[in-house]
C-alpha positions in Angstrom: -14.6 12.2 -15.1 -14.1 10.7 -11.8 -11.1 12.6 -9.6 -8.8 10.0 -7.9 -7.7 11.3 -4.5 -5.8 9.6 -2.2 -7.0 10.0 1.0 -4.4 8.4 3.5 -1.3 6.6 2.6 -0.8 3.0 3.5 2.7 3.0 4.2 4.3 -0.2 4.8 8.1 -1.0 5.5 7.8 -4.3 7.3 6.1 -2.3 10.0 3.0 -0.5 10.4 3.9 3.6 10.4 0.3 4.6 8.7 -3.2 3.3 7.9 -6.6 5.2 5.6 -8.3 4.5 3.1 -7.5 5.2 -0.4 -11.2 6.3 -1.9 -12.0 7.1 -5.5 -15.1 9.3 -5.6 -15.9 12.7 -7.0 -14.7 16.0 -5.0 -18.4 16.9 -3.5 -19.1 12.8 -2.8 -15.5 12.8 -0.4 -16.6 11.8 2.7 -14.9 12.7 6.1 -12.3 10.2 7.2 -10.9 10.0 11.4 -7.2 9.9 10.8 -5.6 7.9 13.4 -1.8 6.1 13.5 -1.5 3.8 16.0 -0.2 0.0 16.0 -1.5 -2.6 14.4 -1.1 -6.3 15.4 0.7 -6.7 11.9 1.4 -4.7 8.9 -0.3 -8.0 7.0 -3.8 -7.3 9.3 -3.9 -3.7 8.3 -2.5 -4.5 4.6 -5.7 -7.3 4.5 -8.0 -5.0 6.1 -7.2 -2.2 3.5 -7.6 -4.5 0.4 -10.5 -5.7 1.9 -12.5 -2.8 2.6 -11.3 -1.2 -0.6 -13.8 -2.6 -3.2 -16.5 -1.3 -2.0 -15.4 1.9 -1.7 -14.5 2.3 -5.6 -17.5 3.3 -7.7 -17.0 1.8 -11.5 -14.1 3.0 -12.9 -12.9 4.3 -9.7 -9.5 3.4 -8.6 -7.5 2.9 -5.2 -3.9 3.8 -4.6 -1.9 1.7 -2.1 1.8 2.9 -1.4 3.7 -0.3 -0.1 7.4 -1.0 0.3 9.0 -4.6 -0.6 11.0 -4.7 2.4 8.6 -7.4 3.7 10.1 -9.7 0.6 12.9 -9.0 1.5 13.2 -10.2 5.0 11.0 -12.8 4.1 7.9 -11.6 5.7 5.6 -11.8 2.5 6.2 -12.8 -1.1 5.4 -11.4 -3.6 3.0 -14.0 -5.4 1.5 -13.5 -1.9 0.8 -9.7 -2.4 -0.8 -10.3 -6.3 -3.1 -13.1 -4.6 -4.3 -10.5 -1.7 -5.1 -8.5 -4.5 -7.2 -11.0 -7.1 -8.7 -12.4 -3.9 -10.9 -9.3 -3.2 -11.5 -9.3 -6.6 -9.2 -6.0 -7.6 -6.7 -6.0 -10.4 -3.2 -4.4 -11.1 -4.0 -0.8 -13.2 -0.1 0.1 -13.3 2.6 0.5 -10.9 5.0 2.5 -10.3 7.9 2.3 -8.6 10.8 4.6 -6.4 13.8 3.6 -4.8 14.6 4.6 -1.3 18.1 7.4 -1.3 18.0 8.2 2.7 21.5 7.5 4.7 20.5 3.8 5.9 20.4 2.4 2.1 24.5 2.9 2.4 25.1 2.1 6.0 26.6 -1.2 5.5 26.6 -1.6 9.9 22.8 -1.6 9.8 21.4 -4.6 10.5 19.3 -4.9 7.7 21.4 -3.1 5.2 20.9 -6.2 2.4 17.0 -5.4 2.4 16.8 -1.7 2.7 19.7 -1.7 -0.4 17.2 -3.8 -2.4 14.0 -2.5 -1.6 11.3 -0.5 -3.8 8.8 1.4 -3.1 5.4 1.2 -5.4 2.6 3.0 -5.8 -0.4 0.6 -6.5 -2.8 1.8 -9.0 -5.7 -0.9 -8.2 -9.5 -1.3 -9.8 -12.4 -3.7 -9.1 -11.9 -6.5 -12.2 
């Protein structure tokens, strides 16, 4: 059976804060991956570049796990029809999903700016597979 590790997060809240590769392979077949976090021109760029890279790192079966925040729905950055056609146009499909929401101070702190969004938003983790 094929051992799904998670590699780096993808982390996105609007902004880029961290970038990998999510890689399903066996333990001994885990290849060495640089680590680096700096910015991106857009969360979207590194978002695209991960789904698009992502495929050919799964071997049959495999599986790669993407950790993403709907904050960008909710300031109107992305939508999320847009997010379920990134995935089905690299040719990867929805395994299951699931989902957390945020509890840290600023979900309550009705003077921050963007209060309305961080109230609302959920974070998922991605289970996705090659169709």
């Amino acid at each position: 059976m094929k051992t799904v590790r998670l590699l780096n997060l993808l982390l996105i809240l609007g902004l880029l804060t961290a970038c990998g590769a999510g890689i399903t392979n066996t333990p001994s077949q885990l290849p060495t991956v640089p680590v680096s976090i700096t910015p991106a021109p857009s969360a979207e760029t590194a978002l695209r570049g991960f789904l698009d890279a992502l495929p050919a790192h799964l071997e049959p079966g495999g599986e790669g796990w993407l950790i993403l925040s709907d904050l960008a729905e909710h300031l109107g950055l992305r939508t999320r029809p847009e997010l379920l056609a990134a995935f089905a146009a690299v040719g990867l499909q929805v395994v299951a999903r699931s989902d957390a929401r945020p509890n840290h101070p600023r979900v309550s702190d009705a003077t921050d700016p963007l209060h309305a969004a961080r109230a609302a938003e959920v974070t998922s983790l991605w289970r996705l597979a090659v169709r």
